[in-house]
C-alpha positions in Angstrom: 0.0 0.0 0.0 1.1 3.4 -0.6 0.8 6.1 1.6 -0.2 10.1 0.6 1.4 11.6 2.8 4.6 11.0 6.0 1.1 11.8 8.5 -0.7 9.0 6.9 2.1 6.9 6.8 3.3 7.1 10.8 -0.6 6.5 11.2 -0.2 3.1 10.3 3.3 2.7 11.6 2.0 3.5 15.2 -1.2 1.6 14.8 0.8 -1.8 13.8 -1.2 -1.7 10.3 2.7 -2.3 8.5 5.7 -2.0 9.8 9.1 0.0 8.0 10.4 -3.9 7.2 7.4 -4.5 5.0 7.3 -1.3 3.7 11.6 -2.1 3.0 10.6 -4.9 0.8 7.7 -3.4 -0.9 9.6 -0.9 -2.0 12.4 -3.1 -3.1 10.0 -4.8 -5.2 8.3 -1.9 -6.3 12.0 -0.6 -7.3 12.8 -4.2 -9.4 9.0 -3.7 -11.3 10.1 -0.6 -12.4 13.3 -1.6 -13.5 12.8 -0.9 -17.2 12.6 3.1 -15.9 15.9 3.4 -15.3 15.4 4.8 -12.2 18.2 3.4 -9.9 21.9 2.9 -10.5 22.4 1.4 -7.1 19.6 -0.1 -4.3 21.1 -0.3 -1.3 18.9 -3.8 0.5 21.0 -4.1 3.6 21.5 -0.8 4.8 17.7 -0.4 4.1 16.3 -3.2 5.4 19.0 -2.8 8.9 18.0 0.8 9.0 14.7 -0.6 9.2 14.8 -2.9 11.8 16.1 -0.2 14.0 13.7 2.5 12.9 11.1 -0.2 14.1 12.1 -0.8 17.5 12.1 2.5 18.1 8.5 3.3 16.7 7.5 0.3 19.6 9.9 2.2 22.0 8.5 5.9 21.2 11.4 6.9 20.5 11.6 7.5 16.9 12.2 10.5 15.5 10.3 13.1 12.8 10.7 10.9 9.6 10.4 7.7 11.0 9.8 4.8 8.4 10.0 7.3 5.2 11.9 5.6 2.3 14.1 8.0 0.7 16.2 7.8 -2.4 19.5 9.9 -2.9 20.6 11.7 -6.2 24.1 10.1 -7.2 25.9 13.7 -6.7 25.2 12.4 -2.6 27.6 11.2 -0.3 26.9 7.5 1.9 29.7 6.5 3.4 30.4 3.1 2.8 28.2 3.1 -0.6 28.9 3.7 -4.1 28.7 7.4 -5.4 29.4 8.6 -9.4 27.5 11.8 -10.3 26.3 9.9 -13.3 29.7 9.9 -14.3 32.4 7.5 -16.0 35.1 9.5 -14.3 33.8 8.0 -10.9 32.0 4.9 -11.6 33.3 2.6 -9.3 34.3 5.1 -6.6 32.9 4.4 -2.8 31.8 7.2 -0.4 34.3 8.0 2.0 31.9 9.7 4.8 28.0 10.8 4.4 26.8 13.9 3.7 25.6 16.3 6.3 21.9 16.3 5.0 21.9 12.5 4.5 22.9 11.9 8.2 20.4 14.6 8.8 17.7 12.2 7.3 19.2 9.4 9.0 19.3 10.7 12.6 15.4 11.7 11.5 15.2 8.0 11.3 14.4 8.3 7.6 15.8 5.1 6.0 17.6 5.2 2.6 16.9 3.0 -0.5 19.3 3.7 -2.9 20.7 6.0 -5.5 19.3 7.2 -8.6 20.3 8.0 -11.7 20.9 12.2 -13.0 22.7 14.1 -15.6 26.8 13.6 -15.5 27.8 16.1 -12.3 24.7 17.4 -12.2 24.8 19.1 -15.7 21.8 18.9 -18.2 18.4 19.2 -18.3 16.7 15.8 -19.5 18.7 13.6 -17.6 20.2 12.1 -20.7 23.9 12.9 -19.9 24.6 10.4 -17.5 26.7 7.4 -17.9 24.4 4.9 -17.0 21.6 6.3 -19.7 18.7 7.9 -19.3 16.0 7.8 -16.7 12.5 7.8 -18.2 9.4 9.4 -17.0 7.4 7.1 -15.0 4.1 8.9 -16.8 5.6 8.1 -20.4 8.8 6.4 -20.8 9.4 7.9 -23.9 9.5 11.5 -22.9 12.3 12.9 -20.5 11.6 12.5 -16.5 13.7 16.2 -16.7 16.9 16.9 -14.9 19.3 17.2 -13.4 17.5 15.3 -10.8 15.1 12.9 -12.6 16.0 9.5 -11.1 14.8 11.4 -8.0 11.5 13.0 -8.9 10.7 9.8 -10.9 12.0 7.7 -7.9 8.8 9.7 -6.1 6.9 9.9 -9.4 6.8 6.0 -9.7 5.4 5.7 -6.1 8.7 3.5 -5.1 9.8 5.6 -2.3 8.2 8.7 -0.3 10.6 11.0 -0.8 13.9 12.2 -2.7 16.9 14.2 -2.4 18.0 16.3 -5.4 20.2 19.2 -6.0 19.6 21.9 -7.7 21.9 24.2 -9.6 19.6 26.3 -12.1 16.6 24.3 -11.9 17.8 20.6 -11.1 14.7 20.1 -8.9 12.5 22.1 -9.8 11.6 21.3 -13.6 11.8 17.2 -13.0 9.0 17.9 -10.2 7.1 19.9 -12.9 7.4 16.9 -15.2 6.4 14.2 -12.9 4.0 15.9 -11.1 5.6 16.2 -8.1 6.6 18.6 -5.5 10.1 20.0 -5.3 11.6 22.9 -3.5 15.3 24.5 -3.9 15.8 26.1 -0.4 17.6 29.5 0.1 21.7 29.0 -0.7 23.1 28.6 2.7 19.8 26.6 4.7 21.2 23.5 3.6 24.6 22.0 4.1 26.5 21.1 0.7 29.0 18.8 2.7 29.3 15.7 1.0 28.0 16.9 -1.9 29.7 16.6 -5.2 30.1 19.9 -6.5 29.0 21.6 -10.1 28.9 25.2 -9.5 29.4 25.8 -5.5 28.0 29.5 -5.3 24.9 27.7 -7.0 24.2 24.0 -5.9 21.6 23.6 -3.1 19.7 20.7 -1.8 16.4 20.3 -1.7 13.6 17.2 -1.7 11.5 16.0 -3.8 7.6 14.6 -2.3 4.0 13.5 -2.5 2.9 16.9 -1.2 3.6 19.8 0.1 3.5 19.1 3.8 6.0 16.6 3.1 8.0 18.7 1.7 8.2 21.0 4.7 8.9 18.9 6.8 11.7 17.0 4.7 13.2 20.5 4.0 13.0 21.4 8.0 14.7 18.4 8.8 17.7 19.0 6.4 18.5 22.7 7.1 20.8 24.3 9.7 24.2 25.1 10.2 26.8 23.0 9.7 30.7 23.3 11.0 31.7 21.4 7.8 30.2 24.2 5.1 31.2 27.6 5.2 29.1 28.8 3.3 26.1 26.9 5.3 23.8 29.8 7.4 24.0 29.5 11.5 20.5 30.9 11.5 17.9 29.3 13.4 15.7 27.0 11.6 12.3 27.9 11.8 9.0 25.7 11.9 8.3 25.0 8.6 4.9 22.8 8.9 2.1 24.4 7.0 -0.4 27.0 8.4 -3.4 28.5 7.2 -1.9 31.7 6.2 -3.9 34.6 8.7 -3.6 37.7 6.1 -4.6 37.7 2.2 -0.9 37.2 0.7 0.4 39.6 -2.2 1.7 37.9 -5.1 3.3 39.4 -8.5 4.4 37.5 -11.7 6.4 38.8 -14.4 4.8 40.2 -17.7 8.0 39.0 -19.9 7.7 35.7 -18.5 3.7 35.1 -19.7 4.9 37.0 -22.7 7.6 34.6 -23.7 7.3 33.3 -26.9 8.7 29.6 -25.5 5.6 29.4 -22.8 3.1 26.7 -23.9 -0.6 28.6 -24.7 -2.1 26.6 -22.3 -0.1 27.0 -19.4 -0.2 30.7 -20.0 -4.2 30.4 -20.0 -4.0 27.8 -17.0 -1.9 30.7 -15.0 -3.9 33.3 -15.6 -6.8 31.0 -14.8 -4.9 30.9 -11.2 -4.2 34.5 -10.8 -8.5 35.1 -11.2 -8.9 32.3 -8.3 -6.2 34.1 -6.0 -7.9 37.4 -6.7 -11.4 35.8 -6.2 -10.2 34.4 -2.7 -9.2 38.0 -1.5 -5.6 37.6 -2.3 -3.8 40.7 -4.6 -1.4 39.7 -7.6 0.1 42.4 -9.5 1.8 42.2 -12.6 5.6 43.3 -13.0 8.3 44.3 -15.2 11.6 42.3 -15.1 13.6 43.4 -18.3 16.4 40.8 -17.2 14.7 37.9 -18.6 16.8 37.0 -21.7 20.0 38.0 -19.3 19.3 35.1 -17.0 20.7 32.1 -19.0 23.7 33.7 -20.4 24.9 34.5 -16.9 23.9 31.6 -15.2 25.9 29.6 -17.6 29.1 31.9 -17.7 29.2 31.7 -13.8 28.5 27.8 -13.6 30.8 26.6 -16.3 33.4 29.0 -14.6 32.6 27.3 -11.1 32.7 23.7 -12.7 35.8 24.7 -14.9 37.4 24.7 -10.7 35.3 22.3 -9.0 36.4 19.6 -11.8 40.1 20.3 -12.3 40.6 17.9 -9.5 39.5 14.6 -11.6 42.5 14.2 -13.5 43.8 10.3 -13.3 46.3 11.7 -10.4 44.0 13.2 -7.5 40.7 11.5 -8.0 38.9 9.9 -10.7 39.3 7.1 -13.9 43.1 7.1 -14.9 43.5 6.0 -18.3 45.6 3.0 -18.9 46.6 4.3 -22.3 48.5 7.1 -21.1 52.1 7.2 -22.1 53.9 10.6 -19.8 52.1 13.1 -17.5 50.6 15.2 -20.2 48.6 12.7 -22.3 47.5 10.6 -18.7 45.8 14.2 -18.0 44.3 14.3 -21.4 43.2 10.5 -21.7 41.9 10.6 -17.9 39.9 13.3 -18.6 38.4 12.4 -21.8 37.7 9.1 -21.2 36.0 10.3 -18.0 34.2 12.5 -18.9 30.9 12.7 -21.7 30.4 15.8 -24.1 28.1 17.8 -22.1 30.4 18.0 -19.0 33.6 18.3 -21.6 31.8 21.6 -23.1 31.1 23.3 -20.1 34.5 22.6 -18.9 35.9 24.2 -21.8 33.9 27.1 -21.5 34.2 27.8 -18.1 37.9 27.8 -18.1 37.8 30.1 -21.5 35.7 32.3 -19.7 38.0 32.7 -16.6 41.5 32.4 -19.2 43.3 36.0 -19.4 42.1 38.6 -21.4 38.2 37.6 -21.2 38.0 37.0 -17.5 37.0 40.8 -17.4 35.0 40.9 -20.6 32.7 37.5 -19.5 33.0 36.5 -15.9 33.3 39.9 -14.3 30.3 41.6 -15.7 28.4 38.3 -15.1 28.9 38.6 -11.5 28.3 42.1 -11.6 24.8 41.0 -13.6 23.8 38.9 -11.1 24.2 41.6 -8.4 21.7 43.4 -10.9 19.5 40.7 -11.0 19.6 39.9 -7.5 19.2 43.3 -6.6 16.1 43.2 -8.5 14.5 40.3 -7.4 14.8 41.3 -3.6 13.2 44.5 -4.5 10.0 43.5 -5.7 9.8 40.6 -3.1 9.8 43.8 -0.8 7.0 44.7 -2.2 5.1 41.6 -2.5 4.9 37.9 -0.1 6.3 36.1 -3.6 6.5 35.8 -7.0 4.6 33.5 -8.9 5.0 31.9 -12.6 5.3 28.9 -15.0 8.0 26.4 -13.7 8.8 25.8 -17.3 7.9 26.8 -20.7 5.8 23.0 -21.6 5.2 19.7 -20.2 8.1 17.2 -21.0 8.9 16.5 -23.9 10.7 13.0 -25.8 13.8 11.6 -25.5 16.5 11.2 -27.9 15.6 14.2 -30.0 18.8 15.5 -32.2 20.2 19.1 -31.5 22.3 20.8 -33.7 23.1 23.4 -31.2 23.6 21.8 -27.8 22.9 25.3 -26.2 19.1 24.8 -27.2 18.6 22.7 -23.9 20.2 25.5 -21.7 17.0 27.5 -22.4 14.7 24.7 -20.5 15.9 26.5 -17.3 15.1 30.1 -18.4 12.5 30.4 -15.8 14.1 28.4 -12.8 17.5 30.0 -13.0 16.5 33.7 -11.3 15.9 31.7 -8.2 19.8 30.6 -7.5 21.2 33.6 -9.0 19.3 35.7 -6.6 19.8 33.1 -3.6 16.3 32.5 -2.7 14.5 30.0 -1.9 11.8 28.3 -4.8 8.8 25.9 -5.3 7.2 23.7 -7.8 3.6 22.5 -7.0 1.9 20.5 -9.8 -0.1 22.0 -11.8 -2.7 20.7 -15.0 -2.9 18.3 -16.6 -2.6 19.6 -20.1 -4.0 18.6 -23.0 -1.7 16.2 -23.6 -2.5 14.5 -20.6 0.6 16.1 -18.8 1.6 17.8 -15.6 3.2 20.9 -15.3 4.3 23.1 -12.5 3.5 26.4 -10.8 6.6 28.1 -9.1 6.8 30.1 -6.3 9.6 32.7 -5.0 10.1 34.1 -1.9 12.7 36.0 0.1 16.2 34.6 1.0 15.6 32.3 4.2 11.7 32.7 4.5 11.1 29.1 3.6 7.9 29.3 6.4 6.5 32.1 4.2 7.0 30.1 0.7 5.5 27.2 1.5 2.5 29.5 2.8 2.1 31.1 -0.1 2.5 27.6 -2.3 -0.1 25.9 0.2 -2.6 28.9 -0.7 -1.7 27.8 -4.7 -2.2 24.9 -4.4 -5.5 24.4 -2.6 -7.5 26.4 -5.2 
């Protein structure tokens, strides 16, 4: 039986209607029916079904803690210690996790137990999940079409009902547009309310964790239970972590969505008339949305991929066949084991945004390229925190369509880079960002809404996507 919700599911847990070792092995099987998906590079059955047994005796005992008995899966960017980790990748495909992440001991200490890892684009990079190593994942509501990515073995780990929940990370919209593709709910938190230790890196000012679930309360509390400071991330916020369970909001909320996003030539008809359609109910329900200008629209991308490639250029110099990573055994001196290590390890996509990142940091265009995108994304971000000033958050399209197929030919690669042109504002401004399902379309698809609020009000976000997502 599958279970709508973590409340539902520690119903039956403390009534001794199942128990977290039957739900183990029904997931397992769950996992091996759906197989053909693509879904998981790696099940892990023994530390599953031990975390298990524990996690039971300590639902009998009381004792257990807030995510007692929920089966999560792990994006393959995410550090177990003692279990295989690859980012998708040839470069680490048979390398073994040295210690665990700080928000995958989180979920563990929350007595959450862990089923395995899933499949993603190679380091995180791509946006239909077809990059990795291992091939793609497909979505669980059509095999043929793309589940999305980076994170799609995740949201389709969710999607396909095998587990409750997922981690993903999300870098420009990793989470964010597979949730909109599988119909579920995804959240990127604020950068800094979620430790990146023990998380392989793609672009570090970027990357955040986030979950992926059944339903918004779910995702609250996942995303509660995974933020707070942590000694091992700098860069990891020592604020307090506030309650993040869902309230009935007390006030009428003020939203705002931006005319050049509806206006976008790329947004599907229909989810532009299905929006709109949203903005008359939150209006009807005593709610105020106002429309706004954002003239940085066709900006985002461009810097969003100068600054990550620039990031990754650095974050992956390290996998060279000396440090870490595949060494090739055709290598004959120093210089050509560098260039076979790297080549072998690595596919095209990650090779392309290798190159440009380092071009764009090489002397003589560092100024010219990654410079003024930093100083456009003070712009942007400047922007952004201005008009959540004036409003509780900013609403819109998660992406421009539903999924769409796998294995369709490009002859410009940059044409995927434009799937994120709506979810990328979100980490170069730092805030925190929802998708709620939304539809179905025509097709028979899901899509997503997005929501945006202000750095480190997660409470007030998932407010204002509960308010969404009831009407």
């Amino acid at each position: 039986m599958t279970y709508p919700s973590i409340e539902s599911l520690h119903s039956a847990l403390y009534a001794g209607e199942t128990t977290c070792a039957k739900l183990v092995e029904a997931s397992l099987v769950r996992a091996e029916e759906k197989s053909d998906l693509n879904i998981f590079i790696e099940l892990f059955p023994e530390t599953a079904r031990a975390q298990a047994l524990a996690v039971d005796q300590k639902i009998q005992s009381q004792t257990a803690g807030p995510l007692a008995g929920v089966i999560v899966a792990l994006k393959d960017n995410l550090c177990f210690k003692g279990h295989g980790v690859s980012a998708s990748s040839n470069m680490l495909r048979d390398f073994e996790s040295q210690f665990t992440a700080t928000v995958v001991q989180k979920l563990i200490d929350a007595d959450a137990i862990i089923l395995g890892r899933t499949g993603c684009d190679e380091f995180a990079m791509g946006s239909s999940n077809e990059t990795s190593a291992y091939g793609p994942v497909k979505n669980p509501l059509d095999p043929s079409l793309t589940p999305g990515g980076s994170s799609g073995g995740s949201a389709s780990a969710v999607a396909a009902g095998i587990c409750h929940a997922a981690l993903g990370s999300d870098t420009g919209g990793s989470i964010r547009q597979p949730a909109a593709f599988t119909g579920t709910y995804g959240v990127k938190p604020t950068y800094g309310r979620v430790s990146r230790h023990g998380v392989i890196a793609y672009a570090s000012s970027f990357d955040q964790v986030g979950p992926f679930a059944k339903c918004l309360d779910d995702l609250a509390k996942i995303t509660e239970v995974i933020s707070g400071a942590d000694a091992y991330d700098t860069t990891c916020s020592d604020r307090a972590v506030p309650s993040m369970a869902l309230a009935q909001a007390d006030r009428p909320f003020s939203f705002a969505y931006y005319k050049e996003v509806l206006d976008n030539p790329a947004l599907d008809p229909e989810i532009r008339d299905y929006f709109f359609a949203q903005v008359q109910k939150l209006e009807a329900a005593g709610h105020r949305v106002e429309a706004m200008d954002f003239p940085y629209l066709d900006a985002l991308v461009p810097i969003y991929y100068i600054l990550t490639t620039a990031e990754a250029s650095s974050n992956l110099a390290r996998y060279d066949g000396v440090h870490v990573g595949h060494r090739s055994e055709n290598a004959s001196d120093l210089e050509s084991l560098y260039k076979k290590s790297r080549s072998e390890g690595f596919g095209e996509e990650v090779q392309r945004r290798i190159l440009l990142g380092t071009f764009v940091l090489s002397a003589g265009y560092f100024d010219a390229f990654y410079g003024k995108a930093q100083k456009a994304r003070r712009v942007v971000r400047d922007a952004t925190l201005e008009a959540l000033q004036q409003v509780d958050a900013l609403i819109g399209p998660t992406t421009p369509h539903t999924a769409f197929p796998l294995g369709q030919e490009y002859t410009d690669p940059t044409v995927l880079y434009l799937e994120d042109i709506f979810t990328v504002q979100a980490p170069i401004a730092g805030i925190p960002a929802v998708s709620i399902p939304a539809g179905p379309h025509s097709n028979g698809l899901p899509f997503g809404i997005q929501i945006m609020a202000g750095p480190f009000d997660e409470p007030k976000l998932f407010q204002a996507a509960h308010i969404l997502d009831r009407l």
